[in-house]
NUPA-536978 format. One line per field, with one value per residue (C-alpha): residue number from 1; x, y negated, z negated; residue in one letter. Coordinates in steps of 0.5 Angstrom, whole numbers, plus 500, padded with zeros to 3 digits. Each point is the difference from the previous one (the first is absolute). Example, Ala and Ser with C-alpha at 12.3 -4.5 7.8 and 13.67 -1.06 7.14 Angstrom:
num [1  2] .
u [525  502] .
v [509  493] .
w [484  502] .
residuo [a  s] .
end
This chain:
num [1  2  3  4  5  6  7  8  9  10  11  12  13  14  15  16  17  18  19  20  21  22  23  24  25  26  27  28  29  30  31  32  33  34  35  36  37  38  39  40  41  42  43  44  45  46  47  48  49  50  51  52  53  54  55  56  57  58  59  60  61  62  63  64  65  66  67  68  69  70  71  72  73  74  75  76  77  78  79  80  81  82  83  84  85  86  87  88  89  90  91  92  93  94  95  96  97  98  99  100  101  102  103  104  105  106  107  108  109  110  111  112  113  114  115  116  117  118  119  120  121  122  123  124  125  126  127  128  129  130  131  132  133  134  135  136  137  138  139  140  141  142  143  144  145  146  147  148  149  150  151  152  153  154  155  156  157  158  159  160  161  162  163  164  165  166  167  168  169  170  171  172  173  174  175  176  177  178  179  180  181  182  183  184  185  186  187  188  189  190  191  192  193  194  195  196  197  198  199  200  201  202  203  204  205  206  207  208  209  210  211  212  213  214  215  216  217  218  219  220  221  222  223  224  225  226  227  228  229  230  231  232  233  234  235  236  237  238  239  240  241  242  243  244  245  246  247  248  249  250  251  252  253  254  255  256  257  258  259  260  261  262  263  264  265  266  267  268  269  270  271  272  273  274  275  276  277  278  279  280  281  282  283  284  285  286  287  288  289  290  291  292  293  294  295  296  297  298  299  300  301  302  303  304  305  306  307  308  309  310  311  312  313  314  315  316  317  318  319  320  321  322  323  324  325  326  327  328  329  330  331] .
u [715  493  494  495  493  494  493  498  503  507  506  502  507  498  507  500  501  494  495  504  499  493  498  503  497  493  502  502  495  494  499  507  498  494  502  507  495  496  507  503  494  500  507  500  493  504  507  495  496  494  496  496  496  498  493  500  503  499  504  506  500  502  498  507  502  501  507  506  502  507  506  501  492  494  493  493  494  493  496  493  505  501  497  505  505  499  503  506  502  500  504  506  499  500  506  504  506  503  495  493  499  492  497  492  495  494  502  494  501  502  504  505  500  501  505  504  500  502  505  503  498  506  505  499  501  493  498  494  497  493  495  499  492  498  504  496  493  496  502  508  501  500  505  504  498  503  507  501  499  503  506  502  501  495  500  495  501  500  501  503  494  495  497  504  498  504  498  506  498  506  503  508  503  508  499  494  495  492  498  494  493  498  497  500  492  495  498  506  502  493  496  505  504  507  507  506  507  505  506  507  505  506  500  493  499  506  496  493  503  504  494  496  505  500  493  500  505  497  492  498  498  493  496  494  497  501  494  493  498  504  494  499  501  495  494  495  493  496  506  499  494  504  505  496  504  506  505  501  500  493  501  495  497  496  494  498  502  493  500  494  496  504  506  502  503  498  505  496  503  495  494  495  501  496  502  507  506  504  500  504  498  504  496  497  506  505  498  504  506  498  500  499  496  499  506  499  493  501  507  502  503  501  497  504  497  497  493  494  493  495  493  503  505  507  503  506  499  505  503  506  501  506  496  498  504  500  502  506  497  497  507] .
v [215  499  502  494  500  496  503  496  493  498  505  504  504  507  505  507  503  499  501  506  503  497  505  506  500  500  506  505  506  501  496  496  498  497  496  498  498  495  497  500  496  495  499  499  496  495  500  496  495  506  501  506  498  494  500  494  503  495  494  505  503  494  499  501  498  504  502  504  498  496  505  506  498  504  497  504  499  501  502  496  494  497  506  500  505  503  492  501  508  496  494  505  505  492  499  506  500  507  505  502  506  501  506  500  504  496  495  497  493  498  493  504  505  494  498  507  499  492  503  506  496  494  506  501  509  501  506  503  507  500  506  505  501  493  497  506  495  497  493  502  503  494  497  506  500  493  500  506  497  494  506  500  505  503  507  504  503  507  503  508  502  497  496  493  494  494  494  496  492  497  495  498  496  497  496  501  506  500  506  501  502  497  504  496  500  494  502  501  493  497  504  505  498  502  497  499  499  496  499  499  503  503  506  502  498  505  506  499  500  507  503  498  502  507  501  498  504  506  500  501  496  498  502  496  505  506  499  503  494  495  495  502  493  494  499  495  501  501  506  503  505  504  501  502  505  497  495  494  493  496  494  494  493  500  497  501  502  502  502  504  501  505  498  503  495  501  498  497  500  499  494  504  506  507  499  500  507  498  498  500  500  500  504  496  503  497  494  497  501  495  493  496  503  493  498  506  498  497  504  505  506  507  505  507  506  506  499  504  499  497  499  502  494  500  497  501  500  495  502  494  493  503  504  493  495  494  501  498  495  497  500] .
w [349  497  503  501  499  501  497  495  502  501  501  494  500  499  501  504  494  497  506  501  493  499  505  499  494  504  502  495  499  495  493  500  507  499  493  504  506  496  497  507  502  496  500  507  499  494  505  506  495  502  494  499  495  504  502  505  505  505  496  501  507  504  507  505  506  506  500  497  493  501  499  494  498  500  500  497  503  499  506  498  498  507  504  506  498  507  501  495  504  507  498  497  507  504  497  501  505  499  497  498  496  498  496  499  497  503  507  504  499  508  499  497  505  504  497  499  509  499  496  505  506  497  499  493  498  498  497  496  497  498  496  505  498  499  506  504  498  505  497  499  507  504  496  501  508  499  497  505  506  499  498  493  497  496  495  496  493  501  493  500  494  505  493  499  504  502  495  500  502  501  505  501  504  501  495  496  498  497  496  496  500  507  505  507  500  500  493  497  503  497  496  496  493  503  498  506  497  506  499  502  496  504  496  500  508  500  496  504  506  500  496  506  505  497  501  506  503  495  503  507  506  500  506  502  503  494  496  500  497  505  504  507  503  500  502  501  497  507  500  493  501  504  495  494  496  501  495  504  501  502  502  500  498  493  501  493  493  497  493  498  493  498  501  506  506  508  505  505  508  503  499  501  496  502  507  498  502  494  492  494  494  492  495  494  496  504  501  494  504  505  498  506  506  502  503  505  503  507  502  502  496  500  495  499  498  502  504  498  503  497  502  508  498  499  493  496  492  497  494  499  503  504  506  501  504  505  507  502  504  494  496] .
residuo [x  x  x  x  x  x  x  x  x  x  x  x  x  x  x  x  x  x  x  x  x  x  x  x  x  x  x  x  x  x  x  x  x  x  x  x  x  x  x  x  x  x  x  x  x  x  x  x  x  x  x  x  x  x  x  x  x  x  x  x  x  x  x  x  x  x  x  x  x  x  x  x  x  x  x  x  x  x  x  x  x  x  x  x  x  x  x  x  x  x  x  x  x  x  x  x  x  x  x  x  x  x  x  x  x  x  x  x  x  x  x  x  x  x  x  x  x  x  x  x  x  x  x  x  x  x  x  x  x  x  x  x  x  x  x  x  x  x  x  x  x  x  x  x  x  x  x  x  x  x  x  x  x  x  x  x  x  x  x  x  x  x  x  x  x  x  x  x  x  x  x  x  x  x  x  x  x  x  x  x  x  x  x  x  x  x  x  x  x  x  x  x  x  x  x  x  x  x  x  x  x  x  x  x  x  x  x  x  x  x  x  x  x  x  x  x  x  x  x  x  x  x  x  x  x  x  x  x  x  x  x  x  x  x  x  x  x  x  x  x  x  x  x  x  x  x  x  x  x  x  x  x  x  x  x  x  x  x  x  x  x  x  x  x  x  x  x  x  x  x  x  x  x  x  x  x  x  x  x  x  x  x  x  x  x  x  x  x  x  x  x  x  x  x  x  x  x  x  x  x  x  x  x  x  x  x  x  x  x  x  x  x  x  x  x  x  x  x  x  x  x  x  x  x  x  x  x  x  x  x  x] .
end
């Protein structure tokens, strides 16, 4: 049976064979490679109505809804088209009633990891492995400390040689699968250039599945309490002083987000500044990460990193969007 695409406009027939082909040829090593490589692309760009050579790629990437394409099909989607590729991830975890197999380099998004708990809650066999460093991060630890508590099984890529990194994103359910370059980040989400395929082809739902079962049944168990770099609880900002040198979790409500001269931005907790026990601050070469510190003004929202002491007050440099995130109170 033909498989069905629907990038670029309506559905077009595109077989297995074909796809199968044009991607083996994206793997064959040295010259012949890269030269085969650039035919695959565009074989595969010409079998979905995707020109390479069209440089209005917003006339020809179409906004979708959120939902898994109709049966044997796949749809592409660019992450800055709609924006809300966390959104596509969850409808497919929502609408899971036998499994739910994840593997994912950089995880902090935390609707996801409430859907992932929804997902378990309701009888759903949901498991995950995740990279062992990245997941050690101040902003990937509560995810893990989430999945855990909520009893899903979850395990750490341990490779032999000790050099390897676990950088599979791929998600496959009962009925559908979602691959690509997405991580589930908040700026993969809005800010990144990322692709996502999803679809339903029983064959590859198969292939991906056991791929990911494999490596789960391969890895061990993550420990929320193993990591050196693992934060030590939350605290609120009244309570930061006292834990200086440690990575953790501050927790506050943001006053003001004041960018200075040269670029670097102030988080303000307190109204009165000088007289406040905690602050974050994102330096000016990072700042470009983050879009909208606005949205956060006025709620309440923890800030994850190591504390250090500045002017004999606590404070946690920021260096990506996800050591910041609303309470749950606030969600």
């Amino acid at each position: 049976m033909p498989l069905t695409t629907q990038f670029g406009g309506p559905g077009v027939d595109f077989d297995h064979r074909t796809h199968a082909a044009a991607w083996r040829m994206l793997y064959n090593d040295g010259m012949n490679g890269r030269i085969l490589a650039g035919l695959a692309i565009a074989l595969i760009s010409g079998a979905v109505g995707y020109s390479i050579h069209d440089t209005s790629i917003d006339s020809v990437i179409p906004i979708q809804t959120v939902a898994a394409p109709p049966p044997n099909s796949v749809r592409v989607l660019y992450s800055l088209t709609a924006k809300r590729n966390d959104q596509e991830i969850i409808s497919l975890i929502n609408a899971a009633r036998q499994r739910v197999y994840f593997a994912m380099y950089e995880f902090t998004l935390r609707d996801i990891a409430g859907a992932l708990v929804a997902a378990k809650r309701r009888g759903v066999d949901v498991q995950g492995l995740v990279d062992s460093e990245e997941i050690s991060k101040s902003y990937g630890r509560p995810i893990l400390d989430e999945l855990v508590a909520a009893g899903i099984p979850v395990k750490t890529e341990k490779h032999l040689d000790a050099n390897g990194i676990m950088h599979i994103k791929a998600l496959v359910t009962d009925s559908a699968y979602a691959v690509g370059s997405y991580n589930w980040t908040a700026s993969a989400t809005s800010e990144n250039d990322e692709l996502l395929e999803i679809g339903t082809s029983p064959q590859l739902v198969a292939t991906y599945s056991a791929i990911l079962k494999q490596l789960i049944a391969r890895y061990p168990a993550a420990n929320p309490a193993a990591a050196d770099t693992a934060p030590g609880g939350e605290f609120d900002i009244s309570e930061a002083s006292g834990h200086v040198g440690e990575t953790t979790r501050v927790r506050g409500t943001l006053v003001n987000a004041h960018r200075s001269g040269t670029g670097t931005v102030f988080l303000d907790f307190c109204r009165q500044y000088r007289g406040c026990p905690f602050s974050a601050v994102i330096f000016a070469d990072d700042a470009k990460q983050f879009s909208d510190l606005a949205k956060f003004v006025g709620k309440e929202i923890t800030v994850s990193g190591k504390i250090s002491s500045y002017q004999s007050r606590a404070e946690i440099i920021v260096r990506k969007p996800e050591q910041i995130s609303l309470t749950r109170s606030e969600e």
